[in-house]
C-alpha positions in Angstrom: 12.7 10.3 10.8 9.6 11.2 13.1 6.7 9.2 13.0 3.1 11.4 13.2 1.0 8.8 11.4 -1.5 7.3 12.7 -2.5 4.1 11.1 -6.2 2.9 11.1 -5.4 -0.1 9.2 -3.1 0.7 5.6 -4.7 3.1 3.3 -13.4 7.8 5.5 -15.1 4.4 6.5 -14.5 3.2 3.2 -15.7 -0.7 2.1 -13.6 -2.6 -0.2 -15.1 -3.0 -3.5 -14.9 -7.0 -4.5 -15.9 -7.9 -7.6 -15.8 -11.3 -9.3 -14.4 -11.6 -13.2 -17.3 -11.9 -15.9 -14.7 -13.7 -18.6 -15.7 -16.9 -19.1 -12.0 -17.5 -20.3 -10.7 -16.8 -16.8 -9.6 -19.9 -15.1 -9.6 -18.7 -11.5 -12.5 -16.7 -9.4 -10.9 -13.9 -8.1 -11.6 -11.3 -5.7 -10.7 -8.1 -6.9 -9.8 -5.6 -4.1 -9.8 -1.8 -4.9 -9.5 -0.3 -1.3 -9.4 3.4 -0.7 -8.2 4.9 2.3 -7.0 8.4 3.3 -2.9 8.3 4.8 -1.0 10.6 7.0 2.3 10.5 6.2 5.8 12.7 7.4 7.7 14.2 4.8 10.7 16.5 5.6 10.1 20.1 6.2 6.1 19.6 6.5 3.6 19.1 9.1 2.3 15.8 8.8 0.4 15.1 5.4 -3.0 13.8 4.6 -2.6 11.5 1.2 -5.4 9.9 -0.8 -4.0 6.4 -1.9 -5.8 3.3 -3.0 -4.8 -0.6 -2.3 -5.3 -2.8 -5.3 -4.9 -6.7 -5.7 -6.2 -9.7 -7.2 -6.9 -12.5 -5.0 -8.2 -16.5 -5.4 -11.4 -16.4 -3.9 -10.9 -20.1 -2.2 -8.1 -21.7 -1.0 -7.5 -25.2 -0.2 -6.1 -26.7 3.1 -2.8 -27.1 2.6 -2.4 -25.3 -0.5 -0.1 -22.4 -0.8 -2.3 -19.2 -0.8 -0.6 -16.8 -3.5 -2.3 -13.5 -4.8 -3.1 -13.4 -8.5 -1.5 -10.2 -9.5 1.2 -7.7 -7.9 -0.3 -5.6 -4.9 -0.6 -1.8 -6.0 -0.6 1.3 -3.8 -1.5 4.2 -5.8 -0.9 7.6 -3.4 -1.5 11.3 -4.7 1.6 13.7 -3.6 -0.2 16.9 -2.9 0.9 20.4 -4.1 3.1 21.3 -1.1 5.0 17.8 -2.0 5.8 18.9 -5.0 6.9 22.2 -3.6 9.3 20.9 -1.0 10.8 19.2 -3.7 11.5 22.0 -6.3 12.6 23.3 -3.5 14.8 20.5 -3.1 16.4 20.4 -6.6 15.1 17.0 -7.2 14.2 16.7 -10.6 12.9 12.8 -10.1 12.7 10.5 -7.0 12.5 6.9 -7.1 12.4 4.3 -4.1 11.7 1.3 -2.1 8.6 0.6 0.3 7.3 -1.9 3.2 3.6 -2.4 3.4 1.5 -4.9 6.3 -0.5 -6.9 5.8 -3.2 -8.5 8.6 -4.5 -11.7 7.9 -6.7 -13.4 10.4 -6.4 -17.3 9.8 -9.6 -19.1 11.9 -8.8 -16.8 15.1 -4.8 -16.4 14.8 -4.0 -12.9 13.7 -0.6 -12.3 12.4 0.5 -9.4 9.8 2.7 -10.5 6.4 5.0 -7.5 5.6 5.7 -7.0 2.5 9.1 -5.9 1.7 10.7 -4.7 -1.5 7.9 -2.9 -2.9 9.0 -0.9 -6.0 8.8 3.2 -6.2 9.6 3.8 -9.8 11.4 6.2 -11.1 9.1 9.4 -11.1 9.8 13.0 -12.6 8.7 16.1 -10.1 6.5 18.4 -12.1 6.9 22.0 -11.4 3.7 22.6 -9.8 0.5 20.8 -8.6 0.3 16.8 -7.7 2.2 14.1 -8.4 0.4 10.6 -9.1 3.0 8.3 -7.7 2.2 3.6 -8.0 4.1 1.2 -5.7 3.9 -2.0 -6.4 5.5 -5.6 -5.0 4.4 -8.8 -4.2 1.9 -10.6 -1.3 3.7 -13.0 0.8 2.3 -16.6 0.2 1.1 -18.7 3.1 -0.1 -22.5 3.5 -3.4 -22.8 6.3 -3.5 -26.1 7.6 -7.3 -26.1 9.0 -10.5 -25.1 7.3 -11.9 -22.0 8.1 -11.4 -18.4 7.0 -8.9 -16.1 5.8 -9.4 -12.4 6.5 -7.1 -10.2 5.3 -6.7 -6.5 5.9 -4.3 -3.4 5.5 -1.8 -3.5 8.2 -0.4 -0.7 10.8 3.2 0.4 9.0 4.1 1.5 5.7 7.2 3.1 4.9 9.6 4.2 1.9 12.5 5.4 1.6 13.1 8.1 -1.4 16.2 8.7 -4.0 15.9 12.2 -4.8 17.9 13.6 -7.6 18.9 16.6 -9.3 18.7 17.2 -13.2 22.3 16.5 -13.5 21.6 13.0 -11.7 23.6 14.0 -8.4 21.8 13.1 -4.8 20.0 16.2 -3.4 21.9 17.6 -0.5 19.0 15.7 2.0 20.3 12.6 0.4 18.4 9.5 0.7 15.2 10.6 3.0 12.4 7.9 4.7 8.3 8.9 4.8 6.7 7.3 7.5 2.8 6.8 6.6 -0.3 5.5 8.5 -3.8 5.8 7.8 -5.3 8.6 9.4 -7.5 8.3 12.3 -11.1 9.4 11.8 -14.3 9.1 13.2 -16.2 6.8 12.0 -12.6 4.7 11.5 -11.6 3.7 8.0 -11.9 0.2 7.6 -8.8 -2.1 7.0 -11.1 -5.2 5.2 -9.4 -6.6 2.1 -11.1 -9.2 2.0 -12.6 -12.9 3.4 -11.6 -16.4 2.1 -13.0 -19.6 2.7 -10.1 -22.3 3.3 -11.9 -25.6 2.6 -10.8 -29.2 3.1 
């Protein structure tokens, strides 16, 4: 599958909108990430395609030294399949799609920078309309990770995300592309998008 995406960090110079809960009967501060970036991503039998998608996750706003650093809800990625999308696959015969993804991560502990993949993110099944777009929502789980000096956690969208679609026709046979992959990265603009998830303190 060719690869034409180029990735300014996962999903214009957009900010990440944090927000703190108001409910007093929440237990944990949270940082609320709602991230929008702009993707280009391959599809079969199309130039390269420019998707609107937004990355949404809840995460502690501390963590501990030591203590296993786990996101509060699921991660969402919600993309927009534009109108030739959906054309491609009426053209197709497939009727509904479902599918697997892997999304990075970049997390910046105190200095070291390493990206978390995260595998196994869910594609559900999804029914192709005859014309116009196509909201689609993946959604998985973060990786976990223990820091074991104060500092900082930054994390950020990473460079890859990938899926690989089951496309099928009304009578629930495989279209005759079979299982297909869509490469995506977020485009490259000028100003660049910006990848910031968000910063947390790791305290003693």
């Amino acid at each position: 599958m060719p690869r034409g995406l180029s990735m300014v960090a996962l999903v214009p110079a957009m900010a990440a909108m944090l927000t703190a809960p108001t409910s007093a009967a929440a237990e944990v501060d949270a940082i609320e990430v709602d991230k929008e970036l702009t993707y280009t991503c391959e599809f079969p039998y199309l130039v390269p395609q420019e998707l609107s998608g937004t990355v949404r996750v809840s995460l502690p706003d501390s963590v501990e030294v030591g203590e296993r650093f786990q996101a509060n809800s699921d991660v969402t990625i919600a993309l927009t399949l534009n109108e030739d999308i959906v054309t491609v696959l009426n053209l197709l015969e497939a009727a509904t799609f479902e599918g697997t993804a892997r999304a990075d991560v970049d997390a910046d502990i105190s200095g070291l920078r390493t990206t978390l993949g995260i595998p196994g993110l869910r594609i559900p099944v999804t029914e192709v309309p005859p014309e116009g777009e196509l909201p689609v929502t993946i959604t998985g789980t973060m990786p976990s990770l223990i820091a074991y000096q104060p500092g900082t956690l930054t994390l950020a969208a990473g460079e890859e995300f990938t899926a690989t679609i089951d496309a099928r026709r009304v009578d629930g046979s495989p279209i005759e592309l079979g299982e297909f992959d869509v490469t995506c990265a977020i485009t490259t603009t000028d100003p660049p998008q910006d990848p910031h998830l968000a910063t947390i303190p790791i305290t003693e």
